[in-house]
VEXTOR-13193 format. One record per atom (N, C-alpha, C): x, y, z. Coordinates in steps of 0.2 Angstrom, whole numbers, m for minus. Layout:
residues N
       X       Y       Z
       X       Y       Z
...
end
This chain:
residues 102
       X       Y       Z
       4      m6       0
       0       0       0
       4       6       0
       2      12      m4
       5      19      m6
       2      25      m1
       5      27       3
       1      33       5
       5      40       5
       6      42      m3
       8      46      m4
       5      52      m2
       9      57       2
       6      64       5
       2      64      10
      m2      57      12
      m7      56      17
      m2      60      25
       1      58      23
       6      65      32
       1      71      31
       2      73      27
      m3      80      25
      m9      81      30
     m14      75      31
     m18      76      31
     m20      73      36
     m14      65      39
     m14      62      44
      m9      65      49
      m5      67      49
      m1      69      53
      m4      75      58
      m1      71      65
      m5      76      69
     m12      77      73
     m15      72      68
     m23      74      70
     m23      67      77
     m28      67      82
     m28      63      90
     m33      60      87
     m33      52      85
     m38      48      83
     m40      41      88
     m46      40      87
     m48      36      91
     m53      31      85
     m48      24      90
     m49      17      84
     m53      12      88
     m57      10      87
     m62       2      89
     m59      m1      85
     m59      m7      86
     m58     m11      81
     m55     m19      85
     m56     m25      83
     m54     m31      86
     m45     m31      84
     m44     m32      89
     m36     m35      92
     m31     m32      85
     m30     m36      81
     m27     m39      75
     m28     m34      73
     m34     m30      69
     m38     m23      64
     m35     m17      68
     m35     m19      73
     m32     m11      80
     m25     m12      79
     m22     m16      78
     m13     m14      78
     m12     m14      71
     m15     m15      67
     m14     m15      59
     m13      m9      57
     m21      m4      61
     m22       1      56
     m20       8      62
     m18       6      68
     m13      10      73
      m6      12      69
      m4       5      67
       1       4      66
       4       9      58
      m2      10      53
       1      14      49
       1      20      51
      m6      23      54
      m7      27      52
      m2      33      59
       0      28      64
       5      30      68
      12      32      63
      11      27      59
      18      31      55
      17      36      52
      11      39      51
      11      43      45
      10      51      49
      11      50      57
      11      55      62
       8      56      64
       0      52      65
      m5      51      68
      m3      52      76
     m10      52      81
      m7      50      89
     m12      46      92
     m12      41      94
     m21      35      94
     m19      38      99
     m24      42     102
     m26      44     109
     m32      39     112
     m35      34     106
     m40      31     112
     m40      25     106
     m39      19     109
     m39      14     107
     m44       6     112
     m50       6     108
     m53       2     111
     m54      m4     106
     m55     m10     111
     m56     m17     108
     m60     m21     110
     m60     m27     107
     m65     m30     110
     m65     m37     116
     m59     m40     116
     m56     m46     118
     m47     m44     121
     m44     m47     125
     m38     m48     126
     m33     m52     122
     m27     m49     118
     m24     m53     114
     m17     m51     113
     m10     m56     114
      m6     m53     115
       1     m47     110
      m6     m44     104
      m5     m41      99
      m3     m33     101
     m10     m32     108
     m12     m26     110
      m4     m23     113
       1     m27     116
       3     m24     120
      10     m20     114
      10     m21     107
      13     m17     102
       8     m11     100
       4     m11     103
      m1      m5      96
       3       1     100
       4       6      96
       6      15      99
       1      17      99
       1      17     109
      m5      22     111
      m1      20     119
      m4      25     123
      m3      24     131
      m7      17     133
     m13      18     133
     m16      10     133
     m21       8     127
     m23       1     130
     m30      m2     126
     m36      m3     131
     m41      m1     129
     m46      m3     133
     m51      m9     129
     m52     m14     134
     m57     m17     132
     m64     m16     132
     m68     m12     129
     m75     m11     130
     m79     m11     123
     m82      m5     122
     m88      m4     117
     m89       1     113
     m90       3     111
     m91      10     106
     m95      12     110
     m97      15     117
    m100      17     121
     m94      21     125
     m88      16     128
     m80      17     129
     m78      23     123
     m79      21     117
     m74      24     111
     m78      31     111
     m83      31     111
     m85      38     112
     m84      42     118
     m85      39     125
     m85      44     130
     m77      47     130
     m72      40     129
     m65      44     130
     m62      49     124
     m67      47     117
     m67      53     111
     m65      60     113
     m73      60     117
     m72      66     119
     m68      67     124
     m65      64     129
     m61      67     136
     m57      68     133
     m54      66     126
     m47      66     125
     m44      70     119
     m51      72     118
     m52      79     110
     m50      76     105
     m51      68     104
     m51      66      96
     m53      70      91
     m51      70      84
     m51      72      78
     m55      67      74
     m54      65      76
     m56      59      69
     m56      50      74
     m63      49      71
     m65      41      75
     m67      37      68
     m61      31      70
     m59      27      65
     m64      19      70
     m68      17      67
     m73      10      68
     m77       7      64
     m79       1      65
     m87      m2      60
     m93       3      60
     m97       0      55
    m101       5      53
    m105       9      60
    m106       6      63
    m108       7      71
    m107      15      75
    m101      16      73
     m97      19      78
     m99      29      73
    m105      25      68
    m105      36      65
    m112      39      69
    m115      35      73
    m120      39      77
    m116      45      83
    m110      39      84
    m106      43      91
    m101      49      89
     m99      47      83
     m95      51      78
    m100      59      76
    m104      57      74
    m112      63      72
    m111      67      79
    m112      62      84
    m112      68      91
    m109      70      95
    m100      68      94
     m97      74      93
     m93      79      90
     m98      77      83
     m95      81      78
     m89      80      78
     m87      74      74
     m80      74      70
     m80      70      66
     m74      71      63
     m77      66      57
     m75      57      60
     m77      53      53
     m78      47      56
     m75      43      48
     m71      37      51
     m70      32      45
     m72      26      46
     m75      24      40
     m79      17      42
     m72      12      40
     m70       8      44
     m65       2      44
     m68      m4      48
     m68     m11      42
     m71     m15      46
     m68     m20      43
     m67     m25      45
     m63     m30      43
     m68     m37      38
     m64     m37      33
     m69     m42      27
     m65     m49      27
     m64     m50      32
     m59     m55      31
     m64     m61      28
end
């Protein structure tokens, strides 16, 4: 995958990710390099994938978790399954839909 100039755009910005174990260090993981800062990272299960993802922690919860620490933590941008654009609508920011099609 090419993510030419995405710094521009990623870089910078305080995102908050849901996403099961494996999907959460994948998409941390680039978008961390691209200067990203996952300020809130939830999941859904214990797996010993979590403990490389870049962020301070992982929490195990719900998109009820992903939303309230959103806001505590002045996210930018909330990265989740389709589920997570009602929480994203209120509080006004933007949202990506990523879901795993395995």
């Amino acid at each position: 995958m090419q993510m030419l100039d995405a710094h521009f755009h990623i870089g910078g910005r305080k995102l908050a990710i849901g996403a099961e174990p494996d999907l959460l260090f994948d998409v941390s993981s680039m978008l961390h390099e691209m200067g990203a800062k996952v300020a809130v990272a939830v999941t859904t299960t214990e797996s010993p994938v979590l403990a490389r993802v870049a962020t301070d922690d992982v929490l195990i919860g719900d998109l009820e978790d992903l939303e309230t620490l959103s806001k505590e933590r002045g996210c930018d941008l909330m990265i989740t399954h389709s589920h997570g654009r009602q929480g994203a609508e209120r509080l006004k920011i933007p949202f990506y839909r990523m879901d795993c099609q395995c």
